[in-house]
C-alpha angles and dihedrals in degrees: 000000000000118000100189108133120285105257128219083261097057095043079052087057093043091054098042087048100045089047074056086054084242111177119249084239104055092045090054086058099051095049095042097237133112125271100250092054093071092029086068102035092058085047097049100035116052113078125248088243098054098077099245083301108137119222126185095219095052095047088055090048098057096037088059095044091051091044080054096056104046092052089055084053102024119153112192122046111241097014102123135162091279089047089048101044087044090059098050090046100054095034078065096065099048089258119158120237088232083067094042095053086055109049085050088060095039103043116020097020090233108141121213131152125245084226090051091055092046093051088040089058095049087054091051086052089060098054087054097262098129090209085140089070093062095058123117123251135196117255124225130284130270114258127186126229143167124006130285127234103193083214089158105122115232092001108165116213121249081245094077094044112107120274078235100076082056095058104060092216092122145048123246108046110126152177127202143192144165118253106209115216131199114332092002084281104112125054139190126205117213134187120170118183114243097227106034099034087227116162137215123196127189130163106236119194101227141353096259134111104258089044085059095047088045089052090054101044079058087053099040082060095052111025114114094211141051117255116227096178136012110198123194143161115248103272109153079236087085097054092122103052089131097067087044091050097056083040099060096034084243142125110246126214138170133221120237128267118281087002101119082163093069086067098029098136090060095046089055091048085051086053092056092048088053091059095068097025090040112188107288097045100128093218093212091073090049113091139220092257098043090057093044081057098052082043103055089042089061094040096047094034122107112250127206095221098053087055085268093299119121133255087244084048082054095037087058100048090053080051102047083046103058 
C-alpha cells in the first residue's frame, strides 16, 4: 500500500463514504491504504466540537495547521508529515527502521537514516508515544536437540535438488515448514518462494501429513505461479511429499538433518510471522482474514535483502520479464 499523504481529494472521499456509514476498513480498501491510515486520520482529524461527524475542510484544516507547527519545532531535520506518518505506518506493521530507511530511498527518494528513525522513536518515547514496543526483535536461536530417524519413504537429498533453485533467477523454488501454535494444537503452513521472497500462509489442522497435503490442495487452488521445487526438513508432517508433488507439478527434496541453513529463507519467514503470532497464539482463534492480512504485509513490505523492494515488486519484475 502506498503512504504517500491523504490528499484533499481523499479526505473528500472519507468524509462522502462515512456520512454513508462506510466501514474504516472498506474505505481503506477503496482507497488502497491500510486501515490505520484512515483510522487515524478520522480520530485526529475531526474536531472535538463536530460531534464525532468527519469533514473534509476541516480535516485539512487541522492537518495543515499541525504540519505548521511541527516545522516551527521540529526536531529532527528532514522528518516531515509524510516522514512521520510513514514511520508510524510502517512501525505498525513490525517493520525495521533499517527498511524503512530503504524503501524511503528507494521509493519515495526521501533520504533518512536508520540511525535518524531509531533516535526519532526514542524522542517520540519521551513524549509518551510506545513506538518502541512495535519494533521488531530477534528470536531465539536455533538449538538443537534429540536425534533424527529419516523414516520418510522415497525422500530424495537437497543434494540432488537443481543448482537452479540456488540461483534466484526464477519464480517457483520454494521452501516450506509448519509453524506450531498454543499446546502443540494449532498449526500454521508456510511456503515462501526462494527468488521473489513471496509468502503463503494456511491454517492446517494438525501437523500431520494429511493436514499438509490438505493445506496444499487449498494453495494449489489459489497460488498465481508454477512450483519447480519444494524444499522441506524432515518433519513426519511431509510424508506425503509425494502426493503434494504430483500435486504441484513439482520435484520434492528434503534438507538435511540439523541444517536449518539449508532452509534459511523459510526460517526467517517463520521469524517475521512470529512478530505478529508471537509462541503461545493459539491459531485456532486467528482468523482467515487475519492471516490474509499478515500475509499481504510480508508479501507488500520492503525487504533489505531484495534491495527494499517487496517480494510482489520482485514477483512483477519475473513477470514483466518473461
Amino acid at each position: 500500500m502506498g503512504a504517500k499523504h491523504l490528499t484533499t481529494e481523499d479526505r473528500f472521499y472519507i468524509e462522502k463514504r462515512r456520512t454513508d456509514n462506510t466501514s474504516i476498513r472498506c474505505i481503506a480498501k477503496e482507497l488502497a491504504r491500510s486501515p490505520s491510515t484512515i483510522s487515524r486520520e478520522v480520530r485526529r482529524n475531526t474536531p472535538s466540537d463536530f460531534q464525532g461527524l468527519y469533514s473534509h475542510r476541516a480535516a485539512t484544516n487541522l492537518s495543515k495547521a499541525r504540519r505548521t507547527k511541527a516545522s516551527k519545532g521540529k526536531a529532527f531535520k528532514g522528518v516531515d508529515a509524510f516522514i512521520d506518518s510513514y514511520i508510524r505506518e510502517r512501525l505498525s506493521t513490525h517493520t525495521s527502521p533499517d527498511v524503512i530507511s530503504g524503501e524511503l530511498r528507494v521509493k519515495h527518494q526521501r533520504f533518512i537514516s536508520e540511525n535518524t528513525i531509531y533516535r526519532y522513536i526514542s524522542h517520540l518515547e519521551v513524549n509518551g508515544e510506545p513506538l518502541r514496543a512495535q519494533l521488531p526483535h530477534r528470536g531465539k536461536a536455533y538449538k538443537r536437540s534429540g536425534t533424527v530417524r529419516l523414516t520418510i519413504k522415497n525422500r530424495v537429498d537437497i543434494s540432488e535438488r537443481p543448482k537452479i533453485a540456488d540461483e534466484k533467477t526464477e519464480i517457483g523454488h520454494v521452501e516450506i515448514d509448519t509453524v506450531v501454535g498454543k499446546d502443540h494444537k494449532s498449526n500454521l503452513l508456510t511456503i515462501v518462494d526462494k527468488s521473489s521472497k513471496v509468502v503463503t500462509i494456511r491454517k492446517i489442522k494438525n501437523k500431520s501429513a494429511d493436514a499438509v497435503i490438505k493445506g496444499f490442495e487449498d494453495v494449489y487452488g489459489s497460488t498465481f505461479y508454477d512450483f519447480k521445487t519444494i524444499t522441506a526438513d524432515n518433519g513426519t508432517e511431509f510424508a506425503g511429499h509425494e502426493t503434494i508433488a504430483e500435486m504441484m507439478d513439482a520435484d520434492f527434496y528434503f534438507a538435511k538433518p540439523y541444517s536449518s541453513c539449508e532452509r534459511g529463507l523459510n526460517e526467517h519467514t517463520n521469524g517475521l510471522i512470529r512478530r505478529f503470532l508471537p509462541k503461545g497464539t493459539d491459531f485456532n482463534l486467528v482468523t482467515e482474514e487475519e492471516i490474509a492480512k499478515i500475509e499481504h504485509i510480508l508479501n507488500t513490505r520492503g525487504r533489505a535483502s531484495l534491495g527494499y523492494y517487496s517480494p510482489y515488486d520482485i514477483f512483477m519484475q519475473h513477470l514483466n520479464a518473461a
